[in-house]
N, CA, C and O atoms as a GROMACS GRO file, in nm:
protein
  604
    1UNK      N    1   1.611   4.017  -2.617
    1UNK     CA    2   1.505   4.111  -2.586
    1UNK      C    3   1.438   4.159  -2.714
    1UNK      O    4   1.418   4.281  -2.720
    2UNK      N    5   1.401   4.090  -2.811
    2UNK     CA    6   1.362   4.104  -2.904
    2UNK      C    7   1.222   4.156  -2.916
    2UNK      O    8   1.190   4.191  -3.029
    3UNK      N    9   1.140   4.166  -2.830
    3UNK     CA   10   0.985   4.200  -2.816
    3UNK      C   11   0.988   4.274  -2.668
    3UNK      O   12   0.882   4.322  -2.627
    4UNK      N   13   1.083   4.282  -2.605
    4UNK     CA   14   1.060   4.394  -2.498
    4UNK      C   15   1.153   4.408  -2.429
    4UNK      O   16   1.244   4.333  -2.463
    5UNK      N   17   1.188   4.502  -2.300
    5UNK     CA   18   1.331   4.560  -2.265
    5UNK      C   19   1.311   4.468  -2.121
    5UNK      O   20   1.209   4.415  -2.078
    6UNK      N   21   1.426   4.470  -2.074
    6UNK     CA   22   1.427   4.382  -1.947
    6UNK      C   23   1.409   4.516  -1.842
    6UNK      O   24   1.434   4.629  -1.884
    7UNK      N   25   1.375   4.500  -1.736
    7UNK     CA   26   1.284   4.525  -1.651
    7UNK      C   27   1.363   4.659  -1.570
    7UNK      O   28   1.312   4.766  -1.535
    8UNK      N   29   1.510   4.610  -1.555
    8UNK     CA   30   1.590   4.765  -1.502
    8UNK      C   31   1.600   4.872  -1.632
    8UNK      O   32   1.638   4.986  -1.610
    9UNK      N   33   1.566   4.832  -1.760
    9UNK     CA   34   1.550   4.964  -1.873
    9UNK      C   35   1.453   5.004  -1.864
    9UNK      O   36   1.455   5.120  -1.904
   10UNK      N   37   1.301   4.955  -1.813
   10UNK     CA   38   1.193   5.001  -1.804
   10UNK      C   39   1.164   5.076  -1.698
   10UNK      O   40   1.101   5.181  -1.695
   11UNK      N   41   1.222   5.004  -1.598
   11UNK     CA   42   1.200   5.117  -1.473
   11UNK      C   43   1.306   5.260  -1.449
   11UNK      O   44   1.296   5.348  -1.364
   12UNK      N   45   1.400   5.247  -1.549
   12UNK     CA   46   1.476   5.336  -1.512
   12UNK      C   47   1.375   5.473  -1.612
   12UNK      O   48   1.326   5.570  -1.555
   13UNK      N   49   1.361   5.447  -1.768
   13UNK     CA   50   1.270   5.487  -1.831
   13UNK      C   51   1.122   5.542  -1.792
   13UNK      O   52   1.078   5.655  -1.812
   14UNK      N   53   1.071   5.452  -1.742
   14UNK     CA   54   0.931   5.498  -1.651
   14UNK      C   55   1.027   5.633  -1.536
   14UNK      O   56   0.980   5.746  -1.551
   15UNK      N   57   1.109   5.627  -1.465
   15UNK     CA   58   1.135   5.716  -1.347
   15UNK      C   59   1.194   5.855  -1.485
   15UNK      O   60   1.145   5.968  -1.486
   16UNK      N   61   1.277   5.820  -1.563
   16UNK     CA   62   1.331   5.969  -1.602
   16UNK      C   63   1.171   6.032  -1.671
   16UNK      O   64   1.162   6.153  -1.690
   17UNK      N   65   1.068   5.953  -1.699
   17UNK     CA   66   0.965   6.003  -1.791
   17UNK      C   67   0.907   6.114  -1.656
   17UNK      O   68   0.893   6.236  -1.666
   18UNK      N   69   0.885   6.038  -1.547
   18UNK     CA   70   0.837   6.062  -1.389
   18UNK      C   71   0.891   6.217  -1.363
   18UNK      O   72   0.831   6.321  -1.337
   19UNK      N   73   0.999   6.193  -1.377
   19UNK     CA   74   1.123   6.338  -1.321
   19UNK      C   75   1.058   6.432  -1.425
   19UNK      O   76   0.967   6.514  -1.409
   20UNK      N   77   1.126   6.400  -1.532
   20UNK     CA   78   1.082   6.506  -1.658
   20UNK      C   79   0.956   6.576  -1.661
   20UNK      O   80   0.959   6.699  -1.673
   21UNK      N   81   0.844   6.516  -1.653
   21UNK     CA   82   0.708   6.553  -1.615
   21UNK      C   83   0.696   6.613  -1.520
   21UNK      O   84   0.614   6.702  -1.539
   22UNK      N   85   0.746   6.615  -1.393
   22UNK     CA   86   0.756   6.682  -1.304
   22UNK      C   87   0.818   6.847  -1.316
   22UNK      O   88   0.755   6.944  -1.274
   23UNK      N   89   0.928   6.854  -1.370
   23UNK     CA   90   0.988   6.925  -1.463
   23UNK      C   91   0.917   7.035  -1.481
   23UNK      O   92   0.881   7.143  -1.434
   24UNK      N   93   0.913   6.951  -1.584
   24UNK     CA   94   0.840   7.037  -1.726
   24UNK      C   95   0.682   7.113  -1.690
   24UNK      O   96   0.644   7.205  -1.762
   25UNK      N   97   0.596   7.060  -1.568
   25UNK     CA   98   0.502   7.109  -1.490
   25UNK      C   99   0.494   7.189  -1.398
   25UNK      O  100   0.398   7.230  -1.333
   26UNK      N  101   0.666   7.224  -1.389
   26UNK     CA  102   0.719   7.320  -1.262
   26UNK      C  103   0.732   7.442  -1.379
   26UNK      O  104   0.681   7.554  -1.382
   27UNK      N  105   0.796   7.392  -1.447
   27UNK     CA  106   0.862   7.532  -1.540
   27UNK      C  107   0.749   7.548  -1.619
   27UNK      O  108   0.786   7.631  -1.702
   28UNK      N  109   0.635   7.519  -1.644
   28UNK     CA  110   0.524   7.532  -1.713
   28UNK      C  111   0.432   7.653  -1.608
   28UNK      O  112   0.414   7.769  -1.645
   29UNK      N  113   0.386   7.604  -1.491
   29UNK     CA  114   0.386   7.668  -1.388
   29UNK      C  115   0.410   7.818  -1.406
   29UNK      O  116   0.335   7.916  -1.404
   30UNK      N  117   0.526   7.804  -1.420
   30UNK     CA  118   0.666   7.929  -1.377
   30UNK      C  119   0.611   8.079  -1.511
   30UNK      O  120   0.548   8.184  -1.521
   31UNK      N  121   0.681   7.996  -1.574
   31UNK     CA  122   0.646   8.068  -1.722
   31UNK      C  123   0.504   8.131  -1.739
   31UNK      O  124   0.488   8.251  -1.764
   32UNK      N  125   0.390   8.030  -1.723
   32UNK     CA  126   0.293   8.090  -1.743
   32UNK      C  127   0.232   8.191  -1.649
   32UNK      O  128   0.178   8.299  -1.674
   33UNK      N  129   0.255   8.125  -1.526
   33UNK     CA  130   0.250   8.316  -1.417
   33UNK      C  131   0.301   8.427  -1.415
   33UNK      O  132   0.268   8.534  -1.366
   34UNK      N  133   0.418   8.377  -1.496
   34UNK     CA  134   0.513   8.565  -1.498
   34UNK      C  135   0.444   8.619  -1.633
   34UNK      O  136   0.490   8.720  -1.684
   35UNK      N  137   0.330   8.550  -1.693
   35UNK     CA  138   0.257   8.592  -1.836
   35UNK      C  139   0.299   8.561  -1.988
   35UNK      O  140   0.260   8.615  -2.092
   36UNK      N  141   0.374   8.477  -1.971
   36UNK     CA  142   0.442   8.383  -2.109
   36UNK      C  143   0.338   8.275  -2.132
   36UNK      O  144   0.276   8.204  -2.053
   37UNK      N  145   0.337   8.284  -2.278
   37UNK     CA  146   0.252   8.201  -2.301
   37UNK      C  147   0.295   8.082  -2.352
   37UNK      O  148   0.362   8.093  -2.455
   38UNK      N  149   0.265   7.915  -2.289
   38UNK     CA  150   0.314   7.809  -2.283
   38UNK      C  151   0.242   7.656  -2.258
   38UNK      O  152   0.234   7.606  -2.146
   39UNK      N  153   0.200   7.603  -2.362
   39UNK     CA  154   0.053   7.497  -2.381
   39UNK      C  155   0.158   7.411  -2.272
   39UNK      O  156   0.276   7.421  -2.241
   40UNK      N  157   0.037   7.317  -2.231
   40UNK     CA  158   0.069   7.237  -2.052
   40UNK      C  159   0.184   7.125  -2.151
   40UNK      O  160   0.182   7.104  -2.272
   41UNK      N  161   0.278   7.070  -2.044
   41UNK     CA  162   0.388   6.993  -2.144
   41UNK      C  163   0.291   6.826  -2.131
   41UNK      O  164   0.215   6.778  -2.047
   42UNK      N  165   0.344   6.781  -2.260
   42UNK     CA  166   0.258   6.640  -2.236
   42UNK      C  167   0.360   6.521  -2.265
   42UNK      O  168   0.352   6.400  -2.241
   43UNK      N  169   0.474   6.611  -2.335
   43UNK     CA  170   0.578   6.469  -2.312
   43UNK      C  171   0.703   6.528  -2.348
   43UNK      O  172   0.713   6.649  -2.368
   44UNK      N  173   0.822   6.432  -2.358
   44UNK     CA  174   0.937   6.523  -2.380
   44UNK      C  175   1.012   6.631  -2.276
   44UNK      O  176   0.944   6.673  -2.183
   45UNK      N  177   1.117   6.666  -2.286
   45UNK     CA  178   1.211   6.719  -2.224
   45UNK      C  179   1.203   6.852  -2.238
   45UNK      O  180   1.255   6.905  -2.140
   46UNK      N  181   1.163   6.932  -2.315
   46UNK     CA  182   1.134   7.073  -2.368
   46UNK      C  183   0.998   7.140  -2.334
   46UNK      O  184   0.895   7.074  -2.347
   47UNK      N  185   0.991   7.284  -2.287
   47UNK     CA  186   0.889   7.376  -2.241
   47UNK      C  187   0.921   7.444  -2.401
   47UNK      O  188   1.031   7.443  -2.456
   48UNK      N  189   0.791   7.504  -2.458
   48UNK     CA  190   0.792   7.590  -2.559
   48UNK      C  191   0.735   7.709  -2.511
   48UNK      O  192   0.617   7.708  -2.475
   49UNK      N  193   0.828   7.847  -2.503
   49UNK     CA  194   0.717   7.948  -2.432
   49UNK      C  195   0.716   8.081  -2.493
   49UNK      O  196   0.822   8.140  -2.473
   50UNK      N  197   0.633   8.146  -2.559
   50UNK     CA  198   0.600   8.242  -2.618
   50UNK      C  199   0.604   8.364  -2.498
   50UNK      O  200   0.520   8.378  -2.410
   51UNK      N  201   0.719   8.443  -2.520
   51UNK     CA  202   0.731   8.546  -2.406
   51UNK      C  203   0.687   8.741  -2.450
   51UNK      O  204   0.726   8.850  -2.408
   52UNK      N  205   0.582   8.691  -2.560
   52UNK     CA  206   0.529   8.822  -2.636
   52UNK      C  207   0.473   8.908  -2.557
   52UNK      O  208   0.496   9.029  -2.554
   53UNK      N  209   0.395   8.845  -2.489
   53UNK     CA  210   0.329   8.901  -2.368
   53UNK      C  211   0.411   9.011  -2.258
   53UNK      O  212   0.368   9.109  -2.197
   54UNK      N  213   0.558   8.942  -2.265
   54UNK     CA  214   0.685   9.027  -2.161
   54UNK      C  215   0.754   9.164  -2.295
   54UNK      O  216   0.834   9.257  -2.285
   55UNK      N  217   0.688   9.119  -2.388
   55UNK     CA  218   0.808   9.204  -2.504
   55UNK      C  219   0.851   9.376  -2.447
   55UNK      O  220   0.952   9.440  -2.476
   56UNK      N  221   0.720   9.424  -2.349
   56UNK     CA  222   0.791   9.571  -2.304
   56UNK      C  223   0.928   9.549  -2.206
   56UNK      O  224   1.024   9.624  -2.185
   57UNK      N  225   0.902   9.437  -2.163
   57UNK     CA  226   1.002   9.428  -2.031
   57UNK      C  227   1.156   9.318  -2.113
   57UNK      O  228   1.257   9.271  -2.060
   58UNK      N  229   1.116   9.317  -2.221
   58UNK     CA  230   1.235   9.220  -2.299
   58UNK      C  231   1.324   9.328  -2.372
   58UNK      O  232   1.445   9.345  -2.379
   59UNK      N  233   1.192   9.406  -2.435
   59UNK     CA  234   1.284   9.536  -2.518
   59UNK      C  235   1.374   9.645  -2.436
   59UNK      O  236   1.468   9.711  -2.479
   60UNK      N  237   1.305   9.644  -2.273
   60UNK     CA  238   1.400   9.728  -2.177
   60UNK      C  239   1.507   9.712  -2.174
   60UNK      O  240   1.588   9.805  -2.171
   61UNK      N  241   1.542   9.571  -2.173
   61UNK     CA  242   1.713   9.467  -2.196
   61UNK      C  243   1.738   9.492  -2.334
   61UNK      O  244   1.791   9.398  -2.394
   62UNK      N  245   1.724   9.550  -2.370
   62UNK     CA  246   1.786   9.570  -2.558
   62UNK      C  247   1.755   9.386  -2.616
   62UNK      O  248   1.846   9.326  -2.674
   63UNK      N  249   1.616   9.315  -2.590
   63UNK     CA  250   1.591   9.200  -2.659
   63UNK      C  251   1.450   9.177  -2.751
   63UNK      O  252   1.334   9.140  -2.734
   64UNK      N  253   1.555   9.232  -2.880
   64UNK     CA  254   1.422   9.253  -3.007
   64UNK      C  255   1.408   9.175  -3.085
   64UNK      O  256   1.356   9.210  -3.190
   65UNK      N  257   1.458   9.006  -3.064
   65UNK     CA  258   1.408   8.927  -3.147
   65UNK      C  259   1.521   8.770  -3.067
   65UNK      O  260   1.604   8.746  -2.979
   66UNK      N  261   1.452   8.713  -3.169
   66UNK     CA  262   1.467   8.486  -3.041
   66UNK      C  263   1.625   8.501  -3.072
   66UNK      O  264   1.673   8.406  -3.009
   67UNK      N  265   1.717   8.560  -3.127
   67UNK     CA  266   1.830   8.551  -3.130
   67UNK      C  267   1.888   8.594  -2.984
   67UNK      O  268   1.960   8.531  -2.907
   68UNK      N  269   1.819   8.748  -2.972
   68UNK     CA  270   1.886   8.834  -2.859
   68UNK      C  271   1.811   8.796  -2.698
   68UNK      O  272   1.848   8.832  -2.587
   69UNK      N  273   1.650   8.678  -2.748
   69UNK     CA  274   1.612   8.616  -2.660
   69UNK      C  275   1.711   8.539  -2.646
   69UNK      O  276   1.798   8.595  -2.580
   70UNK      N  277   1.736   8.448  -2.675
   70UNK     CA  278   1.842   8.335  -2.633
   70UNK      C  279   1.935   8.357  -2.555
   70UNK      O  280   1.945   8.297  -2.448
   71UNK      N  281   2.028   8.457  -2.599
   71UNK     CA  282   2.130   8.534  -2.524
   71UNK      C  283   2.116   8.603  -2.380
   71UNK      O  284   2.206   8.606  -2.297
   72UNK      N  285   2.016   8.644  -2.368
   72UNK     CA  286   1.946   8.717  -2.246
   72UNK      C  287   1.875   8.582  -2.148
   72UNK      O  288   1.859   8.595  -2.026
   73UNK      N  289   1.847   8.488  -2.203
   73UNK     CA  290   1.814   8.389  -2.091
   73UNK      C  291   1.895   8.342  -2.058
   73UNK      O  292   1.917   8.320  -1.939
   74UNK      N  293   1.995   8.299  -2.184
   74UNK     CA  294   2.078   8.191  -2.137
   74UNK      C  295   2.196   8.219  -2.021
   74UNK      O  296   2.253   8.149  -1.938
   75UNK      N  297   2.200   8.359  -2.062
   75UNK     CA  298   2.280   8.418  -1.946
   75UNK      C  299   2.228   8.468  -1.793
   75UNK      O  300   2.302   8.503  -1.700
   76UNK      N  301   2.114   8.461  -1.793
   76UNK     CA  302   2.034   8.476  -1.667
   76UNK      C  303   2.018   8.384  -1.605
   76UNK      O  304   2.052   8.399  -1.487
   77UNK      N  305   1.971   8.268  -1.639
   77UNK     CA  306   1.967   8.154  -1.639
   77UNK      C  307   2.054   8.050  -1.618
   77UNK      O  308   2.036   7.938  -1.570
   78UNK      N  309   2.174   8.119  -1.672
   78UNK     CA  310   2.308   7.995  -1.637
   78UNK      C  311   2.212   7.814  -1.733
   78UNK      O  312   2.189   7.712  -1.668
   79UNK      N  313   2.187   7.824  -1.842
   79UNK     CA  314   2.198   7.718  -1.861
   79UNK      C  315   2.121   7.768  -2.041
   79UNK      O  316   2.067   7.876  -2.064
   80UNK      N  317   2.140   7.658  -2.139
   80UNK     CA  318   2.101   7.662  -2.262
   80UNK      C  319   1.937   7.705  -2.257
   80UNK      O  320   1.845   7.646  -2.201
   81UNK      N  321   1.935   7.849  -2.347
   81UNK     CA  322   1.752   7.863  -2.361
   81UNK      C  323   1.770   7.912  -2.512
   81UNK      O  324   1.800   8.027  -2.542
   82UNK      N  325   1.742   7.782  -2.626
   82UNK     CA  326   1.756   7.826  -2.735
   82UNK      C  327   1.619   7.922  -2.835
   82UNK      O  328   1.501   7.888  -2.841
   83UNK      N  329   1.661   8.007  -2.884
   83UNK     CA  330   1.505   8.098  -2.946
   83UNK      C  331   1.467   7.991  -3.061
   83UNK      O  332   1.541   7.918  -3.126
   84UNK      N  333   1.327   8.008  -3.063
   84UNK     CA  334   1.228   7.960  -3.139
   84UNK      C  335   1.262   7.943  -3.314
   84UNK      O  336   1.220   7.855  -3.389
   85UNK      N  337   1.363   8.073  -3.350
   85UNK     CA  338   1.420   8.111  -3.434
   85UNK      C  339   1.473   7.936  -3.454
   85UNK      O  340   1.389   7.865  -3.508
   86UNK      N  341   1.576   7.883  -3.423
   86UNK     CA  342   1.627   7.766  -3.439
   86UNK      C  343   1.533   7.646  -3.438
   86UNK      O  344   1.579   7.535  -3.414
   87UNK      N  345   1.412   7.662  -3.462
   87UNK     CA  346   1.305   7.518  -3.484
   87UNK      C  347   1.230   7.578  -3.546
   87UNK      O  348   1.114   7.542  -3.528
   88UNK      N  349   1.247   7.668  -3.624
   88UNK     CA  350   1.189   7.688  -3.782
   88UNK      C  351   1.076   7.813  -3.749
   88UNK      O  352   0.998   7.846  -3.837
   89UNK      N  353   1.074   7.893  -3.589
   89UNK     CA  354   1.035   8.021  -3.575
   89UNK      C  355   1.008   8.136  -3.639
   89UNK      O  356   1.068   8.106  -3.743
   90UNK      N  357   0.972   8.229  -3.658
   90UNK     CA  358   0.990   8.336  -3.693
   90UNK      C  359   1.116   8.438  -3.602
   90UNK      O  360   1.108   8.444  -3.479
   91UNK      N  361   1.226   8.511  -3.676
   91UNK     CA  362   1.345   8.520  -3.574
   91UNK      C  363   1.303   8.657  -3.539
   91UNK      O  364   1.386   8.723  -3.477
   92UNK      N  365   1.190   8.710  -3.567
   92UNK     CA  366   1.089   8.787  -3.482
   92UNK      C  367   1.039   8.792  -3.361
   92UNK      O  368   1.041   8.888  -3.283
   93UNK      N  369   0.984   8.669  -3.345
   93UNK     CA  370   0.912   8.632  -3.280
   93UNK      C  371   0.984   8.600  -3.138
   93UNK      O  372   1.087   8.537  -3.163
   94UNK      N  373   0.966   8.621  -2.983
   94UNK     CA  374   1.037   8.586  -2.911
   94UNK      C  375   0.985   8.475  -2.841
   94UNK      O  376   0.898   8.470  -2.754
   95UNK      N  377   1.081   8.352  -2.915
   95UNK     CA  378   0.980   8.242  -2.852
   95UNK      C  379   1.096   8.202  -2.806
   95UNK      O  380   1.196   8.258  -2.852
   96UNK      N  381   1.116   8.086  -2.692
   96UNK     CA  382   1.236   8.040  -2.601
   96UNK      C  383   1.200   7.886  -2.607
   96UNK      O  384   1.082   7.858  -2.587
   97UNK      N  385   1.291   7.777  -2.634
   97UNK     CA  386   1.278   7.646  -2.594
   97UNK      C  387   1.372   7.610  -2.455
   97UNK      O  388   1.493   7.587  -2.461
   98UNK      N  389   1.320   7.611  -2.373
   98UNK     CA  390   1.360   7.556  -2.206
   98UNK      C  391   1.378   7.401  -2.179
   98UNK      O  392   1.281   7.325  -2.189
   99UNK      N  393   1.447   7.377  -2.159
   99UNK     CA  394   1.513   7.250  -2.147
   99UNK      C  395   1.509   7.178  -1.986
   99UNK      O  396   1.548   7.235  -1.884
  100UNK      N  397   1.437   7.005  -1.994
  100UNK     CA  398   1.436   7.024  -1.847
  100UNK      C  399   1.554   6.958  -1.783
  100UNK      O  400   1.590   6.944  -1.666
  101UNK      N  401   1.604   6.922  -1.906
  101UNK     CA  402   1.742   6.843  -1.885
  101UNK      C  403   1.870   6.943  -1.786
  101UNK      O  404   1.969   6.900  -1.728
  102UNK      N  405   1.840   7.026  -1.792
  102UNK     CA  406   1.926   7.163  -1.743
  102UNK      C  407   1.879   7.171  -1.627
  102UNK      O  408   1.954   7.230  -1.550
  103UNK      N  409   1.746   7.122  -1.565
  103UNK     CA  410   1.713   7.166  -1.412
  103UNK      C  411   1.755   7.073  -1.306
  103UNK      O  412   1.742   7.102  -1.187
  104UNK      N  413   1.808   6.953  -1.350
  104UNK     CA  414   1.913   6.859  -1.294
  104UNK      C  415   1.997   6.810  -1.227
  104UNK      O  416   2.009   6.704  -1.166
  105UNK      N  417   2.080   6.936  -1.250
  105UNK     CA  418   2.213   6.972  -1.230
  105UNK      C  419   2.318   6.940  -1.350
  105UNK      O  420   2.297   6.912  -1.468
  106UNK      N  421   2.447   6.956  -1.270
  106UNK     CA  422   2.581   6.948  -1.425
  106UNK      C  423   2.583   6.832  -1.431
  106UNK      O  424   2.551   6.782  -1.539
  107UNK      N  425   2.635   6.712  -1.276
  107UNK     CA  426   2.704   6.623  -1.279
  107UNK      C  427   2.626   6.508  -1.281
  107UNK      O  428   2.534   6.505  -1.198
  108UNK      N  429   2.645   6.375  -1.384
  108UNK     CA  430   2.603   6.254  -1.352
  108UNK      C  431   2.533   6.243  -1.171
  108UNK      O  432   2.415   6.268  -1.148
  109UNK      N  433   2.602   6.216  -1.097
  109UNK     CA  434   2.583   6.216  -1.006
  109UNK      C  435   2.417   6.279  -0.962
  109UNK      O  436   2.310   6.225  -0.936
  110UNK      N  437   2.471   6.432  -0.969
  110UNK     CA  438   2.352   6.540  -0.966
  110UNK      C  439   2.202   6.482  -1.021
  110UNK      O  440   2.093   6.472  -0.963
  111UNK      N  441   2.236   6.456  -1.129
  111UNK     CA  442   2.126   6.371  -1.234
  111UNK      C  443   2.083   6.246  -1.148
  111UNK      O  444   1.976   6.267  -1.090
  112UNK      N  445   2.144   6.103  -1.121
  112UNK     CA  446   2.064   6.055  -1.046
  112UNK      C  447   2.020   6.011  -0.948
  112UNK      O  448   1.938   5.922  -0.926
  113UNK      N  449   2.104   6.110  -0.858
  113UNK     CA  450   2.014   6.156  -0.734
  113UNK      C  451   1.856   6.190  -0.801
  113UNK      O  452   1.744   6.138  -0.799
  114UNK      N  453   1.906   6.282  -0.845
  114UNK     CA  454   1.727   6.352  -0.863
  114UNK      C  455   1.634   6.234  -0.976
  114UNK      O  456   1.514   6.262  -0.972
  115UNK      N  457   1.660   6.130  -1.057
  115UNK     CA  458   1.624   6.027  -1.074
  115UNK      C  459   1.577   5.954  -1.006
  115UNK      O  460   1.469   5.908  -1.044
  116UNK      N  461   1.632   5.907  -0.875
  116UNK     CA  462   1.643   5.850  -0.797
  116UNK      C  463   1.518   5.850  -0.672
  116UNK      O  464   1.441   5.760  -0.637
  117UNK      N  465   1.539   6.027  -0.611
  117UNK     CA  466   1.434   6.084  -0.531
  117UNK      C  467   1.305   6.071  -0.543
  117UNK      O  468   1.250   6.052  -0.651
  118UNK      N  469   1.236   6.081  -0.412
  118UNK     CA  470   1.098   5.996  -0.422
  118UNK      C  471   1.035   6.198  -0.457
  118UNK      O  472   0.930   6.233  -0.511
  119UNK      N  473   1.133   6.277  -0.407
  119UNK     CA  474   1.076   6.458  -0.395
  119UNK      C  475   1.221   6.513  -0.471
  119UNK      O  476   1.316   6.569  -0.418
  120UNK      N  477   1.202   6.478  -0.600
  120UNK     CA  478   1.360   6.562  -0.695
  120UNK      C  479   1.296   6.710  -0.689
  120UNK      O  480   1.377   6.800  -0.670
  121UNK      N  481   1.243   6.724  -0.694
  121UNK     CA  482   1.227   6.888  -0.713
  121UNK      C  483   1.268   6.982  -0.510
  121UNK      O  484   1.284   7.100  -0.480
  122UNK      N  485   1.270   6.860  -0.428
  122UNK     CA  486   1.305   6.932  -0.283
  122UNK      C  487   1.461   6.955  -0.290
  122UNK      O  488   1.531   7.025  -0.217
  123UNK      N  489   1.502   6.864  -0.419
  123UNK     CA  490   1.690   6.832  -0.405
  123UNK      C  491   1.729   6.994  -0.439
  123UNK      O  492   1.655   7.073  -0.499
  124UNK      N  493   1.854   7.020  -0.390
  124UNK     CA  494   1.912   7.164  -0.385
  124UNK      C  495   1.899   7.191  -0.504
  124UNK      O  496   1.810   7.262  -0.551
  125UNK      N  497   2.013   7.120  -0.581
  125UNK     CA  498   2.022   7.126  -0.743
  125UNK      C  499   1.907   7.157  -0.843
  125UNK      O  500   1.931   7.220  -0.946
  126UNK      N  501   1.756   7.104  -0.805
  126UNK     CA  502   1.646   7.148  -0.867
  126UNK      C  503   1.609   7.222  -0.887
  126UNK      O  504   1.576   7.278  -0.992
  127UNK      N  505   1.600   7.264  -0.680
  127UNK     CA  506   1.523   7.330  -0.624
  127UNK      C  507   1.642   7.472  -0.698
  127UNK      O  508   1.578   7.556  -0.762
  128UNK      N  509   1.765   7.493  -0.692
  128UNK     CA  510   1.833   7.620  -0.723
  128UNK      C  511   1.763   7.675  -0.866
  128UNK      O  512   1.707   7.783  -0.887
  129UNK      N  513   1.791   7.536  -0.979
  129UNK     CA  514   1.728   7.587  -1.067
  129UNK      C  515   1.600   7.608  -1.112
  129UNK      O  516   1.606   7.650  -1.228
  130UNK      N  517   1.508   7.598  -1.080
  130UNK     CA  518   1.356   7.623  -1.052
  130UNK      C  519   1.342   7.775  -0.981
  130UNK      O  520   1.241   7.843  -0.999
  131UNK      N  521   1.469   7.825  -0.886
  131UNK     CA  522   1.433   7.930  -0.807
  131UNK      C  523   1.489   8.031  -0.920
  131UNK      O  524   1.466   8.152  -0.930
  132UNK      N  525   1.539   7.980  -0.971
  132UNK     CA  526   1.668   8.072  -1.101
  132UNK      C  527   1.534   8.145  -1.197
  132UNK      O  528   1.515   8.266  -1.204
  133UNK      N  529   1.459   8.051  -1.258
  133UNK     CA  530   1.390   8.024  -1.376
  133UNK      C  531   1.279   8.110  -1.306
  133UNK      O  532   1.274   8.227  -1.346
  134UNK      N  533   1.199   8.078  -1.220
  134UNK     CA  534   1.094   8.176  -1.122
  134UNK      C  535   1.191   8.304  -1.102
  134UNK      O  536   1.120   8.392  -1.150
  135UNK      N  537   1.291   8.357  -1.067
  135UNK     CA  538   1.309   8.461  -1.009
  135UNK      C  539   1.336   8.575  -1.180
  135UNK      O  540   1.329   8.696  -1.202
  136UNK      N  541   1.365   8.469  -1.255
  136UNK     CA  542   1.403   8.535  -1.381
  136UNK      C  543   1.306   8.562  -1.455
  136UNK      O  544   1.334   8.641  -1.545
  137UNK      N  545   1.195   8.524  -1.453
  137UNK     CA  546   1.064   8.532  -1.526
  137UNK      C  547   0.976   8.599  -1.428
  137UNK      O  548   0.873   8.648  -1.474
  138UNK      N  549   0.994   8.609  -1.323
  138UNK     CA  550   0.863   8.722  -1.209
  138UNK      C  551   0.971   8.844  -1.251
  138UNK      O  552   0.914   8.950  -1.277
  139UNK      N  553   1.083   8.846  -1.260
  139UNK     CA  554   1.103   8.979  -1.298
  139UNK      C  555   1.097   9.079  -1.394
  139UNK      O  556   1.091   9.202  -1.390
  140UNK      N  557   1.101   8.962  -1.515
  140UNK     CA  558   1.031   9.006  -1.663
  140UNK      C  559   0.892   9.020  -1.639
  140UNK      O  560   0.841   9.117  -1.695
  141UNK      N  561   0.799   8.932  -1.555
  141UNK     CA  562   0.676   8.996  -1.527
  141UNK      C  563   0.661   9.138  -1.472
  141UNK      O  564   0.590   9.225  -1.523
  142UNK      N  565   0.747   9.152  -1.342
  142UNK     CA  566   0.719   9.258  -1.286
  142UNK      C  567   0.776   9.369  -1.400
  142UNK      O  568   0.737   9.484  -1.376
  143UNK      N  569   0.818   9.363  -1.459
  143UNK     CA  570   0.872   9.494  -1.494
  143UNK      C  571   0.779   9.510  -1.632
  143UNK      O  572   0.740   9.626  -1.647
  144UNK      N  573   0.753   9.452  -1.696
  144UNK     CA  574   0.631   9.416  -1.826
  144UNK      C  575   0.498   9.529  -1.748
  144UNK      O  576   0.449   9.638  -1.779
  145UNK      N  577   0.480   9.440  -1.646
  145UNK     CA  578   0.351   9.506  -1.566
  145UNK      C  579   0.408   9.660  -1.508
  145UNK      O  580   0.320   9.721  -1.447
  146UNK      N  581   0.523   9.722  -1.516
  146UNK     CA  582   0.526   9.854  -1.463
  146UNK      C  583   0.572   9.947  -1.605
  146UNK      O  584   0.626  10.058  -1.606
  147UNK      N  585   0.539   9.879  -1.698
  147UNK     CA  586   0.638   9.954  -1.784
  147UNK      C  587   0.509  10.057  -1.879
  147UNK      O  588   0.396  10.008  -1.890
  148UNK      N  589   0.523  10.126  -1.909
  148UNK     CA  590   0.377  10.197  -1.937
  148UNK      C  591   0.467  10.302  -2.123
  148UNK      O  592   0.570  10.358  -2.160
  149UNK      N  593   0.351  10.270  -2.165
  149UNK     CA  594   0.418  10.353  -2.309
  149UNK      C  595   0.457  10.447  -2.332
  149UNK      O  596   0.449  10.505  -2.224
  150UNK      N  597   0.520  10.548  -2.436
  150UNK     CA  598   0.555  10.663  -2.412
  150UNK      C  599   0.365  10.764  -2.471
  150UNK      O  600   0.258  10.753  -2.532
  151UNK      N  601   0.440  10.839  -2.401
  151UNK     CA  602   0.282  10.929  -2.418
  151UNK      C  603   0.356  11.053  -2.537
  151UNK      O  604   0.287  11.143  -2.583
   0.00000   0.00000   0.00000
């Protein structure tokens, strides 16, 4: 295979590119309605999302910088959300890298099923974590949007 891959590496490749995109357009979605700011994904496994916009409703959780971001998603979230801080960020700045490898599920298995599916995002496993990621970010919205300064 010296000039090209045989035909089950390509199609398996073409489908995880398929899934991932799908992904990464859900949680792109997600993020940017609860008011995080997050350019459309165009390739790759990773959402980059600037959550400055939530910072009243981040600082309510005692989260004042991508360290204490990290910690606060990752635990909401049930899955790795590393801060911006770790890809050469400002550790100021609360930026989050979201992973779509995590919306999957744990197990081989889990994984390609949803590879597999003609609708991976209808599969439980997706669909749980997609509802995780939306319910965790409309609530940093909602509370961003009620939180009013001190007078």
């Amino acid at each position: 295979y010296a000039l090209g891959e045989p035909e089950p590496v390509t199609a398996r490749m073409a489908a995880t590119v398929r899934l991932h995109a799908l992904l990464a357009a859900e949680a792109h979605t997600t993020v940017v309605a609860a008011g995080a700011l997050a350019r459309p994904p165009r390739c790759g496994r990773h959402l980059y999302a600037d959550l400055a916009p939530l910072r009243p409703a981040l600082t309510a959780h005692g989260v004042g910088d991508a360290q204490e971001l990290e910690d606060f998603l990752t635990a909401r979230l049930g899955m790795p959300a590393p801060g911006g801080h770790r890809f050469g960020d400002d550790l100021e700045a609360p930026r989050v890298r979201l992973s779509t490898g995590a919306l999957v599920g744990g197990s081989d298995a889990e994984r390609a099923e949803c590879l597999t599916s003609p609708t991976p995002l209808e599969l439980p496993q997706a669909h749980r974590a997609l509802s995780r990621l939306k319910s965790v970010f409309d609530d940093l919205r909602d509370e961003a949007q009620g939180w009013e300064p001190p007078r």
